[in-house]
C-alpha positions in Angstrom: 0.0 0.0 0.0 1.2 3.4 -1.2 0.8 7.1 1.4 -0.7 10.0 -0.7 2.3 12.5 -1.1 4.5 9.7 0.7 3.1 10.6 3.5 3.9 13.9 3.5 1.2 16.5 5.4 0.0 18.8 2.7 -1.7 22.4 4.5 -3.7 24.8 2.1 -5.9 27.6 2.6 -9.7 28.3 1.0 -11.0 31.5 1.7 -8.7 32.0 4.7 -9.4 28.8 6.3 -6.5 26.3 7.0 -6.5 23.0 5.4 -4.3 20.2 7.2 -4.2 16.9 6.0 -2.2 14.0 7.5 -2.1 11.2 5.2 -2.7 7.5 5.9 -2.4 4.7 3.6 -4.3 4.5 0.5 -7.9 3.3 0.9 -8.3 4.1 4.0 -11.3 6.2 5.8 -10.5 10.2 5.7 -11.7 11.8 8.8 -12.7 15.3 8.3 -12.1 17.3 11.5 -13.6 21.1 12.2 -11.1 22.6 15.0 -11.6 26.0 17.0 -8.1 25.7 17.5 -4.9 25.6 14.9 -4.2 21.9 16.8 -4.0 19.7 13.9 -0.2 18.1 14.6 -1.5 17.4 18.1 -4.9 15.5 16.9 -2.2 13.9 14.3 0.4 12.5 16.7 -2.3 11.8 19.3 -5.0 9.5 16.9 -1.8 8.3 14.6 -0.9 6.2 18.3 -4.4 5.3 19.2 -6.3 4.7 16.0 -6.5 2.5 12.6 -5.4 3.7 9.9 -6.6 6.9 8.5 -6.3 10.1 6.7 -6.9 12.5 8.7 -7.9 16.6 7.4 -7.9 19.3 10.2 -10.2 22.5 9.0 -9.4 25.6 11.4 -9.0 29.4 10.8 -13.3 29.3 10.8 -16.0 32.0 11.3 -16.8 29.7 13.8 -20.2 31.5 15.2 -20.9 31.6 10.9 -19.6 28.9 9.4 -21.1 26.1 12.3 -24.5 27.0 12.3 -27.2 26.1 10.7 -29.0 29.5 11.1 -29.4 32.9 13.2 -28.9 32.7 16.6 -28.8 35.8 19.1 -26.2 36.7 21.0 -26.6 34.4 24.1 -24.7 37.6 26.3 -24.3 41.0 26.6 -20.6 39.9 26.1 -21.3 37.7 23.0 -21.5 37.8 18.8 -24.4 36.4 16.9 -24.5 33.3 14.8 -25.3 34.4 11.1 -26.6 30.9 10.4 -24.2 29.9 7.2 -23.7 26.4 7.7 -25.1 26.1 4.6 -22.2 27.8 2.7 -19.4 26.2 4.0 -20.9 22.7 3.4 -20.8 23.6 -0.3 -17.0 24.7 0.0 -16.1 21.6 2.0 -17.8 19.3 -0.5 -17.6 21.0 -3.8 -13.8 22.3 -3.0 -11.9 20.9 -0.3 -12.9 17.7 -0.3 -12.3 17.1 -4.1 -8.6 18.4 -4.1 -7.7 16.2 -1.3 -9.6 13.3 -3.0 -8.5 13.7 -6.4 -4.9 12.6 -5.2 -5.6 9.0 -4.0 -5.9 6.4 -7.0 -8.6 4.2 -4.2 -11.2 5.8 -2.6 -11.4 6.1 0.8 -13.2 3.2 2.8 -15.5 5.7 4.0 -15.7 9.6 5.3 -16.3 10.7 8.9 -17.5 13.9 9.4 -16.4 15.3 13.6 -16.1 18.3 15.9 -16.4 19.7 19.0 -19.4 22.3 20.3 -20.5 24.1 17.1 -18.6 22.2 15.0 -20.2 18.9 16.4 -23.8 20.4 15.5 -22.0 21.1 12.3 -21.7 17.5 11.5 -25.2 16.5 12.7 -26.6 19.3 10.6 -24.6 18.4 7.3 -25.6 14.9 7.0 -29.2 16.2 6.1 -28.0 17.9 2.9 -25.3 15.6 1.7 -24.6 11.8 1.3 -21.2 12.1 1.7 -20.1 11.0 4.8 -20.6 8.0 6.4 -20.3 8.4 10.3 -20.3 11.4 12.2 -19.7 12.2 15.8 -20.6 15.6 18.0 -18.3 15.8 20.8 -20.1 18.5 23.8 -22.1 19.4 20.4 -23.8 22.7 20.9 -26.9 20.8 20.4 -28.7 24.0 22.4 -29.0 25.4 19.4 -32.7 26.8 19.0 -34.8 24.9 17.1 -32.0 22.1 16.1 -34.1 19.3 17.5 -37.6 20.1 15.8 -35.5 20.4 12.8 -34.2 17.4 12.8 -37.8 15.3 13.7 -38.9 17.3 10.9 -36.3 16.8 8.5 -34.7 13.2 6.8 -31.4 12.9 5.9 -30.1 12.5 2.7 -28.5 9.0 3.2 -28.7 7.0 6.7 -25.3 7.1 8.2 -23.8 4.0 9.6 -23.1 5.2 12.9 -22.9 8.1 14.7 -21.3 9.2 17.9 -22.4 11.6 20.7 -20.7 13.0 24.0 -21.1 15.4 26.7 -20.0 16.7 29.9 -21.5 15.8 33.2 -21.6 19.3 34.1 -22.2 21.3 30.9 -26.6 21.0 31.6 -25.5 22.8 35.0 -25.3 26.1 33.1 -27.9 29.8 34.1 -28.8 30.3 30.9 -32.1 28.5 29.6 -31.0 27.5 26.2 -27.3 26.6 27.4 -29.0 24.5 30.0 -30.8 22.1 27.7 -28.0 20.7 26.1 -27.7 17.2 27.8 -32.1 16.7 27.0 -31.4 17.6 23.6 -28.8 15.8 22.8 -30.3 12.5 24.7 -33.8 13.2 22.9 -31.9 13.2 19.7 -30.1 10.1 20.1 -32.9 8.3 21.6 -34.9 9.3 18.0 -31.4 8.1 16.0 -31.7 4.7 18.0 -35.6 5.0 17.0 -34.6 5.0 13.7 -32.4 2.1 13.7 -29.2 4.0 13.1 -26.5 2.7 15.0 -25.9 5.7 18.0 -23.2 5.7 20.9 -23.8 8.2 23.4 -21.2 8.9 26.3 -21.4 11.3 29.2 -17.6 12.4 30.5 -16.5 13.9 33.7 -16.7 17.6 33.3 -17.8 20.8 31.8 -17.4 22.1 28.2 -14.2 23.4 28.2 -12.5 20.5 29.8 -10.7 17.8 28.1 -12.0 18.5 24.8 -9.0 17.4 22.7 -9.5 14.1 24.8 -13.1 13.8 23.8 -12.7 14.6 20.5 -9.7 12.1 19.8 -12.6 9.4 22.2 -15.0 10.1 19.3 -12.7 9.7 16.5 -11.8 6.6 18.1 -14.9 5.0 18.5 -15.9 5.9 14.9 -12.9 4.5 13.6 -13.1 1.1 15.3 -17.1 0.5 15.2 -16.8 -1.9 12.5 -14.1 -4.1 14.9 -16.2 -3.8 18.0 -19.5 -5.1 15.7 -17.3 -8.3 14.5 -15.7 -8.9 18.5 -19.6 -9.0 19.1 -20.3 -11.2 16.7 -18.1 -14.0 18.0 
């Protein structure tokens, strides 16, 4: 088996957003990764030790309050920016530009594509599986699954293709919060993966010690985990 670029990491930007990719061996499954942070060497070295084989892509540099959500939101604080709701937008540059220059280098196609953040960009990849079929599995690490209205949308809504897994986590403590959408965060996000399990889609939900702003390179690199290795803990069942 060959590495794209001989395993050389490849970084680009589109429209002032950083592109990391971390090559793994030909045919395997590309993770796409949405970071707050410019962390992808870290998220390399740390899932390159703990994970199969993959090709891992690192998106930072966002408009993160923008390019996350799925529409408007208010500022939740005196303190704090509105979300301008253009999910929609950067869906269409991931899939229609970043996606196929990374992809037109391998000569196999990936075994599959997971789609993976944490907070807005874990509501990020709930929201985009419901307007496109190109991913897989996705998982929403503390996903920011507060987000007004994101529930009725999505027992109102079908995706465009039924994913083959999908991967959920929160914080003990991030429910424990004043404000009244903030606060709703753990119900939403169990109501939603109670209606995935409804569905028949194969859902892992897991609660960590903690808050939302602790350990989240840990939870993310859980998640990744877990979505990279379903298929071996459905065969270690099967025995």
């Amino acid at each position: 088996p060959q590495y794209i670029e001989e395993n050389q990491m490849e970084t680009f930007q589109i429209n002032e957003r950083k592109v990391s990719v971390y090559p793994g061996l030909e045919g395997s499954p590309i993770v796409y990764l949405h970071s707050f942070m410019d962390n992808g060497d870290a998220f390399h070295h740390l899932l390159k030790t703990s994970c199969p084989d993959h090709t891992l892509v690192v998106i930072s540099h966002l408009h993160w309050d923008d390019d996350m959500t799925p529409w408007y939101c208010p500022p939740l604080s005196s303190e704090d920016t509105p979300c301008h709701g253009k999910a929609d937008a950067w869906l269409q540059t991931l899939t229609d530009e970043i996606m196929p220059r990374i992809e037109g280098q391998l000569t196999e196609k990936p075994a599959y594509r997971v789609l993976t953040g944490y907070s807005l960009a874990g509501l990020f990849a709930i929201y985009a599986l419901y307007h496109t079929d190109l991913f897989q599995r996705a998982g929403s690490m503390s996903g920011s699954l507060w987000f007004p209205d994101f529930v009725e949308y999505i027992q109102h809504h079908n995706m465009v293709k039924q994913p083959d897994c999908l991967y959920f986590s929160l914080g003990d403590k991030e429910a424990k919060m004043q404000h009244p959408l903030l606060k709703t965060v753990q119900e939403n996000t169990e109501t939603i993966v109670r209606y995935y399990q409804e569905k028949g889609i194969e859902t892992h939900f897991e609660l960590n010690p903690g808050n939302h702003y602790q350990e989240a390179a840990q939870r993310t690199i859980k998640g990744i985990h877990w979505l990279l290795s379903w298929e071996d803990k459905n065969e270690s069942n099967n025995i």
